[in-house]
C-alpha positions as CSV (number, residue, x, y, z in Angstrom):
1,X,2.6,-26.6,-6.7
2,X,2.5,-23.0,-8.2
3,X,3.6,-22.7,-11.7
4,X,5.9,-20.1,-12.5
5,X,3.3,-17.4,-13.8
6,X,0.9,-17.9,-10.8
7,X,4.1,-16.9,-8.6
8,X,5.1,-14.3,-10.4
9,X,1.5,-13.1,-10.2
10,X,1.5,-13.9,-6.6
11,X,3.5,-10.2,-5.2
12,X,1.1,-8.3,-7.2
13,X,-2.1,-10.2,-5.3
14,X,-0.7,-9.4,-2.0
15,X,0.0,-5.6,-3.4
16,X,-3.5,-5.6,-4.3
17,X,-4.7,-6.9,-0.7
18,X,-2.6,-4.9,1.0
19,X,-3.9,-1.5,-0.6
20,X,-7.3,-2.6,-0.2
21,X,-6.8,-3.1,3.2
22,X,-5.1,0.7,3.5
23,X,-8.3,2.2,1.4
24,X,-10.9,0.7,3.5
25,X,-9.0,1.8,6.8
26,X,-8.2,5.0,5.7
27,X,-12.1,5.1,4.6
28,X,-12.8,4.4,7.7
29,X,-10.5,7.1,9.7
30,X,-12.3,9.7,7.6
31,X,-15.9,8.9,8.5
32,X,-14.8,8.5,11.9
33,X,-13.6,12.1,11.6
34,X,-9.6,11.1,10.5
35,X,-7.0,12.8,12.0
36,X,-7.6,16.7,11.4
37,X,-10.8,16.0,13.2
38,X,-8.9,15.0,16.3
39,X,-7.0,18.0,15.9
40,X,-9.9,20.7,15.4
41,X,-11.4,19.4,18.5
42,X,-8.3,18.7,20.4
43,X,-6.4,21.8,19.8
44,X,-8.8,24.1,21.3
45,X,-9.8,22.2,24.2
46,X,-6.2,21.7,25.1
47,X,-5.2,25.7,24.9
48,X,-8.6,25.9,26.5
49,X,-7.6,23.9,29.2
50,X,-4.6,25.7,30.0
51,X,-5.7,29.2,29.6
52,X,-8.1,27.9,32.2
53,X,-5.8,26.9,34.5
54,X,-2.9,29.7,33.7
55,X,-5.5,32.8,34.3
56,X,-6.5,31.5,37.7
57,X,-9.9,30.2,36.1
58,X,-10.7,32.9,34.1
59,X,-13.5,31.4,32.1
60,X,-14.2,34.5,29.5
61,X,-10.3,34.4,28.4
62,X,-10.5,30.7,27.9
63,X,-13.3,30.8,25.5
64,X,-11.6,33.6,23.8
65,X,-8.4,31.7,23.2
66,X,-10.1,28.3,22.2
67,X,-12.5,30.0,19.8
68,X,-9.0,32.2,18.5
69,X,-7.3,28.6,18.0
70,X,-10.2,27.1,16.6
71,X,-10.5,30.7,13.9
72,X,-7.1,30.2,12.9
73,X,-7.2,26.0,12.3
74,X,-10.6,27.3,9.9
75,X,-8.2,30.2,8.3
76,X,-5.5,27.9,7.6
77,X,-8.2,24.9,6.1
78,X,-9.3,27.6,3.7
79,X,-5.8,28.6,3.1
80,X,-5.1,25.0,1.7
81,X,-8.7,25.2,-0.5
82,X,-10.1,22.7,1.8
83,X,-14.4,22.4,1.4
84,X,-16.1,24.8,3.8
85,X,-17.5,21.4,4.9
86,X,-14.6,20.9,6.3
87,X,-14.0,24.3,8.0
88,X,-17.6,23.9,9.1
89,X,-17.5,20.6,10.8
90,X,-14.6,21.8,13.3
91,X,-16.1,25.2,13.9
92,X,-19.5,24.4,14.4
93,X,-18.4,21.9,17.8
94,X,-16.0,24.8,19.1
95,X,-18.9,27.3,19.0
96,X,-21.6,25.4,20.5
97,X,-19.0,24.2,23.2
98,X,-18.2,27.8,23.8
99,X,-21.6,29.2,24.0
100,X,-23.1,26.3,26.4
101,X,-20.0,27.2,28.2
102,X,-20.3,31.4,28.8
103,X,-23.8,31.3,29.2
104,X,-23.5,28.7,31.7
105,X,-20.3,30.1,33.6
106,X,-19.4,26.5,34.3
107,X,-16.2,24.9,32.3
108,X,-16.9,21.8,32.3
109,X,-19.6,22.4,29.8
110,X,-17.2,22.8,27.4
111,X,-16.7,19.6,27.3
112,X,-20.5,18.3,27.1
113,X,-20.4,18.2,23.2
114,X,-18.1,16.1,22.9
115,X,-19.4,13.8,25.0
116,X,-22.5,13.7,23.9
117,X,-21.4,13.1,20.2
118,X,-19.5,10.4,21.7
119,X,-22.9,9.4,22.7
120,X,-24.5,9.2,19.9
121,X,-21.8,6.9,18.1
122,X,-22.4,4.7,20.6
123,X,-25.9,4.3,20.7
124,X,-26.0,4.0,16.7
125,X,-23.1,1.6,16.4
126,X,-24.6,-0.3,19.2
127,X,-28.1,-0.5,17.5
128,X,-26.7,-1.3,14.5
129,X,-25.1,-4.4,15.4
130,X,-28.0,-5.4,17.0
131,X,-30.0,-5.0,14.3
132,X,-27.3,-6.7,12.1
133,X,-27.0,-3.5,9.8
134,X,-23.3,-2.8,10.8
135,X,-22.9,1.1,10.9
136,X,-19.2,0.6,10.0
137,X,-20.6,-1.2,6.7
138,X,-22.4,1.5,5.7
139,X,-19.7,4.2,6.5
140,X,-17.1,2.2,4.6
141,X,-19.3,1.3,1.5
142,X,-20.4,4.6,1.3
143,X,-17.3,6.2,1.0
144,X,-16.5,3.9,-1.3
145,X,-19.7,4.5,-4.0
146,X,-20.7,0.7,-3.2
147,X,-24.2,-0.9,-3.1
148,X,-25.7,-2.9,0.0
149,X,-24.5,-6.0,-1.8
150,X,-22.2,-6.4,1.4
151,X,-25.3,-6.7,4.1
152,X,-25.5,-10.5,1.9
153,X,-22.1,-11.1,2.2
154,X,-22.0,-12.8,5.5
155,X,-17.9,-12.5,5.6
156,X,-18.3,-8.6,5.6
157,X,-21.0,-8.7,7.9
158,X,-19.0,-10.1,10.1
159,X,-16.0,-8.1,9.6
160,X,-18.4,-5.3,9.5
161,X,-19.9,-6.4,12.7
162,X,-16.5,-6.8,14.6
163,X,-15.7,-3.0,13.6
164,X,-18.5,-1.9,14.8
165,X,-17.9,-3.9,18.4
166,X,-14.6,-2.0,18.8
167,X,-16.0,1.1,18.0
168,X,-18.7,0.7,20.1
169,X,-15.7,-0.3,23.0
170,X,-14.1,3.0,22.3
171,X,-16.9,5.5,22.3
172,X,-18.1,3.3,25.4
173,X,-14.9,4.4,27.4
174,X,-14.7,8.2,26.5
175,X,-18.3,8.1,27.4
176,X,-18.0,6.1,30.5
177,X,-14.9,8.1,32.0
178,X,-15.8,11.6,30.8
179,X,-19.3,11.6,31.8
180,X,-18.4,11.1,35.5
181,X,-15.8,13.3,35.6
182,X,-18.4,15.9,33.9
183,X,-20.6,15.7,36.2
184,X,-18.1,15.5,39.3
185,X,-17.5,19.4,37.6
186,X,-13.5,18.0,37.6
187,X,-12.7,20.3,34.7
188,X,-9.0,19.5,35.0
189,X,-9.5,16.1,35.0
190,X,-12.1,15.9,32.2
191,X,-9.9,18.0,29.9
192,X,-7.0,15.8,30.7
193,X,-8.1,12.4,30.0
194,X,-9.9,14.3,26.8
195,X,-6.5,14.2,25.8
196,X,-5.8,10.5,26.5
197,X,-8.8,9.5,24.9
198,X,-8.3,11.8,21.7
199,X,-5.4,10.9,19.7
200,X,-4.0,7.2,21.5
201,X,-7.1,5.9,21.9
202,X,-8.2,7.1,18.5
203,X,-4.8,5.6,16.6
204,X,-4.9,2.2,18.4
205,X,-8.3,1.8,17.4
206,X,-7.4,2.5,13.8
207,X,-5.1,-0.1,14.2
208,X,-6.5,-2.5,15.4
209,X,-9.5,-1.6,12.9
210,X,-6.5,-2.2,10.3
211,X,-5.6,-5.8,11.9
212,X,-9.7,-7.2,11.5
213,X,-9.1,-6.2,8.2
214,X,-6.0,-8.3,7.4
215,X,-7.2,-10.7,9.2
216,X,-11.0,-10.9,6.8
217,X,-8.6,-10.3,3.5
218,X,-6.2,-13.6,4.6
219,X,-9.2,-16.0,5.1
């Protein structure tokens, strides 16, 4: 039986939960990249894409409009008095996309960078977990100026351990659809499903990301 100050004290606990959970997922998003990530990187391979497509596959004018797109997403970060880290970390994909691209005439290489970062998340979130060092643990405690206190925890770990699974699941099927499709040279197809695995694939993870941690913050 609660006594009357434990109830009233009760709203405020799950307040408290609640924006911990929100923190550590939106901690999360932004080592992940967050959502103007997905937009740097998606916005000029879409107007890439269709330039391509538009011009008859004229591959010069396509590189020219993605890297004009990609220019004026940088202007407008610096605009807003974002870091130059940030203007850096969109700009610096777009022009190493663009140059593998022109100097090897072939489209689909303007895709390659992506899926080889892709790649690389999934390799290190995969060794990770099998290692038992969580990736996800160290991205989120990180952010948050924490110690390694949570590698003893064995509650995080496994929360930890159960982010880094589904992230290892998502990077897994960008990798294992685009890669194909990359090396099948289907540049229509490749820049297409780049789409569908950007942004929906991308929110649904951070939601179910948000759902493991309810679920560790209830028990």
């Amino acid at each position: 039986m609660q006594t009357p100050e434990e109830s009233q004290d009760l709203p405020d606990l799950v307040t408290d939960v609640a924006e911990e959970i929100a923190d550590d997922t939106a901690l999360l998003a932004q080592a992940l990249g967050g959502w103007r990530g997905m937009l740097d990187s998606g916005v000029p391979s879409l107007v890439f894409l269709i330039a391509y497509l538009v011009t008859d596959h004229n591959l010069g004018l396509s590189i020219k409009l993605a890297l004009g797109t990609g220019l004026l997403l940088a202007l407008e970060r610096l605009v807003r008095r974002k870091s130059l880290q940030q203007v850096l970390s969109g700009g610096v994909g777009l022009a190493v996309s663009a140059y593998i691209t022109h100097k090897s005439g072939k489209a689909e290489n303007f895709f390659l960078p992506g899926i080889l970062w892709n790649l690389g998340y999934f390799v290190v979130c995969v060794v990770s977990f099998l290692v038992k060092r969580p990736v996800i643990g160290f991205m989120i405690a990180g952010l948050k100026g924490q110690d390694m206190s949570w590698v003893r925890d064995e509650k995080l770990q496994r929360t930890y351990s159960t982010l880094t699974l589904l992230w290892v699941a998502v990077f897994g099927i960008r990798v294992g659809i685009m890669l194909p499709l990359y090396l099948a040279g289907a540049v229509t197809a490749l820049g297409t499903i780049k789409l569908i695995l950007g942004w929906p694939l991308y929110l649904l993870a951070i939601y179910a990301s948000m759902r493991i941690l309810n679920t560790r913050k209830a028990t």
